[in-house]
C-alpha positions in Angstrom: -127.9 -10.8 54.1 -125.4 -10.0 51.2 -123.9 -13.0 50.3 -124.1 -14.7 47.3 -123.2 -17.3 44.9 -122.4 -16.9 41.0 -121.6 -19.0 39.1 -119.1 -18.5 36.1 -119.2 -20.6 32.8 -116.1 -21.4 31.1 -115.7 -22.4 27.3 -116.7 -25.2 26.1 -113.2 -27.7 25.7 -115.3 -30.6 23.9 -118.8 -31.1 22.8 -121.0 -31.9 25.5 -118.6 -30.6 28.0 -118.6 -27.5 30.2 -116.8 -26.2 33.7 -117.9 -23.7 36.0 -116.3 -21.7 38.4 -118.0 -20.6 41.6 -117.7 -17.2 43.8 -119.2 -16.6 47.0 -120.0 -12.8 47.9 -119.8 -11.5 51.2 -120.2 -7.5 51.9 -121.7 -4.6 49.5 -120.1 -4.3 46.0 -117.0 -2.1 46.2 -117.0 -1.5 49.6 -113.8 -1.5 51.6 -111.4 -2.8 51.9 -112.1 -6.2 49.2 -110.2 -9.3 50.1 -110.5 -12.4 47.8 -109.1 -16.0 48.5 -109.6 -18.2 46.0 -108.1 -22.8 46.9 -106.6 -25.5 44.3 -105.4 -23.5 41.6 -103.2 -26.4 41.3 -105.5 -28.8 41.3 -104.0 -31.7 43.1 -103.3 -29.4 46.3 -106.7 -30.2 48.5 -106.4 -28.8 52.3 -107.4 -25.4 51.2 -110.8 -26.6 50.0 -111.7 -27.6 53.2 -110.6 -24.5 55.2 -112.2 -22.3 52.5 -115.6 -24.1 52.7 -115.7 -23.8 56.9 -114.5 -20.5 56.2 -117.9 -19.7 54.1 -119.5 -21.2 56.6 -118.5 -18.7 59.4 -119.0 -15.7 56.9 -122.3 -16.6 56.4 -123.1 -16.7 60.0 -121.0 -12.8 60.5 -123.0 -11.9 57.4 -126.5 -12.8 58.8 -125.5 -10.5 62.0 -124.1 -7.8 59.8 -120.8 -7.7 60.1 -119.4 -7.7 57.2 -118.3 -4.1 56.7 -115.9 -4.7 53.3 -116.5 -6.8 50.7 -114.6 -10.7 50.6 -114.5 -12.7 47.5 -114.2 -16.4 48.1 -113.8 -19.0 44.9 -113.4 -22.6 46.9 -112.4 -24.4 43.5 -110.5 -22.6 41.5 -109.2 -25.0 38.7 -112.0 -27.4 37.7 -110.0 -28.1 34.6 -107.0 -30.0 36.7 -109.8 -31.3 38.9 -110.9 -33.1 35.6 -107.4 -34.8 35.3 -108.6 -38.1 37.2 -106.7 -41.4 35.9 -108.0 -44.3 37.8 -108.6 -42.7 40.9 -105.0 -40.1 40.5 -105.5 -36.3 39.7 -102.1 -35.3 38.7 -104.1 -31.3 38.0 -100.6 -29.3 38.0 -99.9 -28.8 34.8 -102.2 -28.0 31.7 -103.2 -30.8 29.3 -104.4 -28.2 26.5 -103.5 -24.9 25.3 -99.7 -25.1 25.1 -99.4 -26.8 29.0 -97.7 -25.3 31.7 -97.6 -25.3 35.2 -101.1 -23.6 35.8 -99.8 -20.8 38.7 -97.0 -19.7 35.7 -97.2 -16.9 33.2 -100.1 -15.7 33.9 -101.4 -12.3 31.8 -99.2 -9.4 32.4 -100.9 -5.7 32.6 -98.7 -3.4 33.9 -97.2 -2.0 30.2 -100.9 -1.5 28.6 -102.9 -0.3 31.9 -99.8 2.7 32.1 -100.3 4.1 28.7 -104.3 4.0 29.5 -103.5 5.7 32.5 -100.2 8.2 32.1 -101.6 11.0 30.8 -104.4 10.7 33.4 -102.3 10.2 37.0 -102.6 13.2 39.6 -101.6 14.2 42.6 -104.8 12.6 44.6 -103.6 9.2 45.5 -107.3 8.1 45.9 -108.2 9.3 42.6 -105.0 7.3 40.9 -106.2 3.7 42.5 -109.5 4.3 41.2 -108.0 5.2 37.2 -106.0 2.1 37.6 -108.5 0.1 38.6 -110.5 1.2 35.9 -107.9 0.6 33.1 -107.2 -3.2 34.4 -110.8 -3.8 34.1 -110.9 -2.4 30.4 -107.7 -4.2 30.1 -109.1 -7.6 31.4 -112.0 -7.0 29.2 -110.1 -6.9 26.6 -108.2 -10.5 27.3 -109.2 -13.3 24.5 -111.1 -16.4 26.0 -110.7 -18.4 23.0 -110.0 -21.8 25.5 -111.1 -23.1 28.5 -107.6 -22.2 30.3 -108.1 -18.7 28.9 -111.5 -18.6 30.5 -110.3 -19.8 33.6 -107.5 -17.1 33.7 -109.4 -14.3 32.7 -112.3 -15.1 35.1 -110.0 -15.4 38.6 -108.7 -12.1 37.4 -111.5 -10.4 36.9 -112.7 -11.3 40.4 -109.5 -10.3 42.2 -107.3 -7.6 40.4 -109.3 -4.6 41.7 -108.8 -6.6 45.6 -106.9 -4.7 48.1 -105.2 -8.1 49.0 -105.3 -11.6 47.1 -104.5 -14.6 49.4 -103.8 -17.8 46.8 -104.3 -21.0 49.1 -101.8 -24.3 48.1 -99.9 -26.5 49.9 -96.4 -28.8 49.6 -96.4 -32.7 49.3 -95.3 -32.4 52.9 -94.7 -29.1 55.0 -94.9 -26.5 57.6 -97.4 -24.1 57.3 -95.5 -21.1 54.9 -96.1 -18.8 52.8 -94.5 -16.7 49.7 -94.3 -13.2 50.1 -92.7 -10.1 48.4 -90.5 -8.2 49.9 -92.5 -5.1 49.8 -95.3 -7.2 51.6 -93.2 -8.8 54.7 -94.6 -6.0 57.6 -98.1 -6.2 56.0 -98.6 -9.8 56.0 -97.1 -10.3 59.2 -100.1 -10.5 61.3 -101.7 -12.5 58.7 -98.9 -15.3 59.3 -98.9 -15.1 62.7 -102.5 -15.7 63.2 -101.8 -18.7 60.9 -98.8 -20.0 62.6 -96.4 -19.8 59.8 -92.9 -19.9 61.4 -91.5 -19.9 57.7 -92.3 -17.2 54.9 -90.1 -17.0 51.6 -89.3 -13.4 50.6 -88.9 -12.3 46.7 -88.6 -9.2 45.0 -89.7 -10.9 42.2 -89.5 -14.7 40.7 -89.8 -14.4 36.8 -92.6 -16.8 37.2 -95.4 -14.8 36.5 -97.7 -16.7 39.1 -101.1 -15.7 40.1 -100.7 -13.8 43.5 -97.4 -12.2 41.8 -99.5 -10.8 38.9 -102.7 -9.6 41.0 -99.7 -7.0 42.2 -97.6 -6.5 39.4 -99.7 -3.9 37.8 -99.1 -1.4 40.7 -95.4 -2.7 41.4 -95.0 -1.9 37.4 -96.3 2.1 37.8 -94.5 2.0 40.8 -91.5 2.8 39.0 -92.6 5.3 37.1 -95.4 7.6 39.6 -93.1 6.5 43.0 -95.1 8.1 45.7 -98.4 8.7 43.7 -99.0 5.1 43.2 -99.7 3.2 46.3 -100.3 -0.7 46.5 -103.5 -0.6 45.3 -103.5 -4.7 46.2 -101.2 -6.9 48.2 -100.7 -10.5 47.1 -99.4 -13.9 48.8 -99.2 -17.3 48.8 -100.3 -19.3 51.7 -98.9 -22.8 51.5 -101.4 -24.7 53.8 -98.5 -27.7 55.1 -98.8 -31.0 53.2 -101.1 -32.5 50.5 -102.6 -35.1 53.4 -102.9 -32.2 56.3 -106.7 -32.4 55.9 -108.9 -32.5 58.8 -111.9 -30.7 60.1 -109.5 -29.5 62.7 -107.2 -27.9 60.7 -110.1 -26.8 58.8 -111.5 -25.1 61.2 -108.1 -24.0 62.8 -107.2 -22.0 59.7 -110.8 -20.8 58.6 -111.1 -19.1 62.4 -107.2 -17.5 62.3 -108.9 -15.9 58.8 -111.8 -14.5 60.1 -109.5 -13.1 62.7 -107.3 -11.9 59.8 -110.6 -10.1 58.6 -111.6 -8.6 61.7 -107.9 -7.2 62.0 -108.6 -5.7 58.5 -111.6 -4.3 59.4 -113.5 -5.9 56.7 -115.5 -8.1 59.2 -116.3 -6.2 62.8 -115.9 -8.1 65.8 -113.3 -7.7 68.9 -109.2 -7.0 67.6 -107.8 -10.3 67.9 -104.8 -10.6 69.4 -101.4 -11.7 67.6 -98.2 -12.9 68.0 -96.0 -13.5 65.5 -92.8 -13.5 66.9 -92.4 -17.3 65.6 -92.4 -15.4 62.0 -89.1 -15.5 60.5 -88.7 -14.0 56.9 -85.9 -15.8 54.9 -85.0 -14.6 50.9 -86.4 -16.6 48.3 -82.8 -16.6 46.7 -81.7 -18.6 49.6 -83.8 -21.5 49.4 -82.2 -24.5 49.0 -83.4 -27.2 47.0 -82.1 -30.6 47.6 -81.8 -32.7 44.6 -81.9 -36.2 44.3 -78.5 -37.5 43.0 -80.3 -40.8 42.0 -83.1 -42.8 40.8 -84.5 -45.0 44.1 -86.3 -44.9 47.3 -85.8 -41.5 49.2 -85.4 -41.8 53.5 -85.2 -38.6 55.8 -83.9 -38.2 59.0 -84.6 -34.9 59.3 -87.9 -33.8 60.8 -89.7 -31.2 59.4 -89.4 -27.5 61.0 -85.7 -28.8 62.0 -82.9 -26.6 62.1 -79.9 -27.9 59.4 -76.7 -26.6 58.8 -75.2 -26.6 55.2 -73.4 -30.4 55.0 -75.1 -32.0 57.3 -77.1 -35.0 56.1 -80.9 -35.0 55.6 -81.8 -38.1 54.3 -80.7 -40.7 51.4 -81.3 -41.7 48.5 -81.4 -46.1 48.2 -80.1 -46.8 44.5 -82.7 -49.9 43.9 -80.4 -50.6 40.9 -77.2 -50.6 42.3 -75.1 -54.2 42.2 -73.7 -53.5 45.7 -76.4 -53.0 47.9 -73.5 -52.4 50.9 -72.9 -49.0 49.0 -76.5 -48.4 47.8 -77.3 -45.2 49.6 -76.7 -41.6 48.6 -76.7 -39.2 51.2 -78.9 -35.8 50.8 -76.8 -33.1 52.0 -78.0 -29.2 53.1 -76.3 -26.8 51.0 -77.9 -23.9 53.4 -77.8 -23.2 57.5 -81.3 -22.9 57.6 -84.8 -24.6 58.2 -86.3 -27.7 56.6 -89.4 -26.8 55.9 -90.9 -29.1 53.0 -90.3 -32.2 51.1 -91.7 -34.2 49.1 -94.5 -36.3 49.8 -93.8 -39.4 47.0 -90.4 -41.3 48.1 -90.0 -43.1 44.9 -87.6 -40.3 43.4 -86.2 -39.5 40.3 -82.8 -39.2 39.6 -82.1 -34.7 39.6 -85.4 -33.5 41.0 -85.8 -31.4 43.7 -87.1 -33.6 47.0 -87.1 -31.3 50.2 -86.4 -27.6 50.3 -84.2 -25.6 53.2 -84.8 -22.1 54.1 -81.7 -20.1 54.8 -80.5 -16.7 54.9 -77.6 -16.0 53.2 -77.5 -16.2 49.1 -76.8 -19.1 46.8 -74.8 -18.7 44.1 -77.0 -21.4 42.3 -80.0 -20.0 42.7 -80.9 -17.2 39.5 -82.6 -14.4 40.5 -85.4 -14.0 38.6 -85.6 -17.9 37.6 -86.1 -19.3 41.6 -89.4 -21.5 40.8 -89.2 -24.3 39.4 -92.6 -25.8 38.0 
């Protein structure tokens, strides 16, 4: 058998205290191709635990028959520091208590500028030869990352486990959702099959977001030298994030739902042998991130929709509403949620006690917003 468990310590935050990150092995080391997944990098989004954990389960029964023919990388927990965020019994785990805050998938380390002027006087002509220089110079480079702080430990250890990847598959989810995903542009044929096996009807296409996230940066590196060496520098790894529906979609039947699509996704990657699977993905629709609308909540109060999710809206139609608790005539209390956006609604939020501005249920559409910044379209 070749899997196996190690265990990764992170700096210590406080006397007395320590968190470890776990990675489970499957396949020989640097075989072909390498997929990692890693769950709950925000740390209050749960399903993907669940479907990672059956997921090892299966791969350990492939590996005892030798199947395995690449090599899979599969961290379960990925963020024990927002798992330690409990307040009586609530684990807020998005955003970073320590080390300046921030969302924890923002701003993450970014490569591409030092790993080219390791590499530029090094590139050839053999492709093969160029993923491998690269490779090398982001492990130097990752090497050379401080871990001064727990968060900086935690950062530079998921990296270090899935930069030299061929793809990175970052599992989260919405408060409440259809299965989608995020997905650059450069990406959408590749990961097609991947969302059809999952039955994503929904994926959000960027070129890229500004936000630095983790999938985005396990890429950047090679969209970075892309620029410069064009057809000599391939994708040396392919990123995405899987949104796994809503924070409550947690059952062992979706578990086990999603972990068998995955080891289908494997097997159609030849990284675990077994019988080509067979996919549709027809249902896949690919709509720009740019066109996403997100409805806002024009008051404080207590937020209804009347919209179901994976409903088709057109841009002014009503939603939902927003009950102003507050207001002195309750006759004229609710404020309608209107679709700026033909499109799909695809997510919203899960808490319906709303504050007055944020950003309660998003639309998929097709065509532009002139609201939306390119290069600014997450918000944390």
């Amino acid at each position: 058998m070749s899997h196996q468990v190690f265990s990764h310590t992170l700096p210590s935050a406080t006397p007395g205290t320590q968190r470890v990150v776990k990675a489970h092995h499957f396949g020989e080391l640097g075989s072909r191709p390498k997929i990692y997944l890693q769950a709950g990098l925000h740390a209050d989004e749960w399903p993907g635990f669940l479907v990672l954990n059956t997921l090892i389960k299966k791969l350990i029964k492939a590996d005892e028959k030798g199947l395995i023919k690449g090599e899979i990388i599969i961290v379960p927990v990925a963020n024990p520091i927002g798992l330690g965020q409990n307040f009586h019994g609530y684990i807020p785990g998005r955003f970073a208590f320590s080390d300046g805050g921030g969302n924890f998938n923002r701003n993450w380390p970014q490569l591409g500028d030092k790993v080219e002027r390791r590499i530029h006087e090094q590139v050839t002509g053999d492709i093969d030869q160029n993923i491998d220089l690269v490779r090398q110079a982001i492990r130097q480079e990752l090497m050379a990352l401080p871990e001064n702080s727990e968060l900086q430990g935690l950062r530079k250890t998921l990296l270090a486990l899935s930069m030299d990847a061929d793809e990175v598959i970052d599992l989260h989810c919405s408060g409440e959702a259809c299965m989608h995903a995020y997905v650059a542009q450069e990406f959408e044929a590749y990961f097609t099959p991947l969302l059809g096996l999952m039955g994503a009807d929904v994926a959000l296409s960027e070129l890229e977001t500004g936000a630095h996230s983790f999938d985005e940066t396990n890429a950047s590196v090679w969209r970075h030298l892309k620029t410069h060496y064009a057809h000599l520098m391939p994708w040396g790894c392919r990123s995405l994030t899987l949104e796994l529906r809503g924070e409550n979609d947690i059952s062992r039947d979706f578990a086990e739902q999603d972990a068998s699509a995955l080891m289908k996704y494997f097997i159609h990657r030849q990284v675990v042998e077994g019988k080509a699977p067979k996919i549709d993905s027809r249902q896949v629709t690919f709509y720009p991130l740019d066109a996403m609308d997100l409805v806002k909540a024009p008051v404080a109060g207590i937020a209804c929709f009347n919209k179901s999710l994976g409903e088709a809206v057109e841009a002014g139609e009503v939603i939902g509403e927003v009950v102003d608790l507050m207001a002195d005539d309750v006759m004229q209390s609710a404020y309608p949620l209107i679709a700026r956006a033909d499109g799909v609604f695809f997510a919203r939020f899960q808490r319906r006690l709303v504050v007055c501005g944020e950003s309660i249920a998003k639309i998929a559409g097709r065509e532009h917003l002139a609201f939306r910044e390119i290069g600014h379209l997450f918000e944390d």
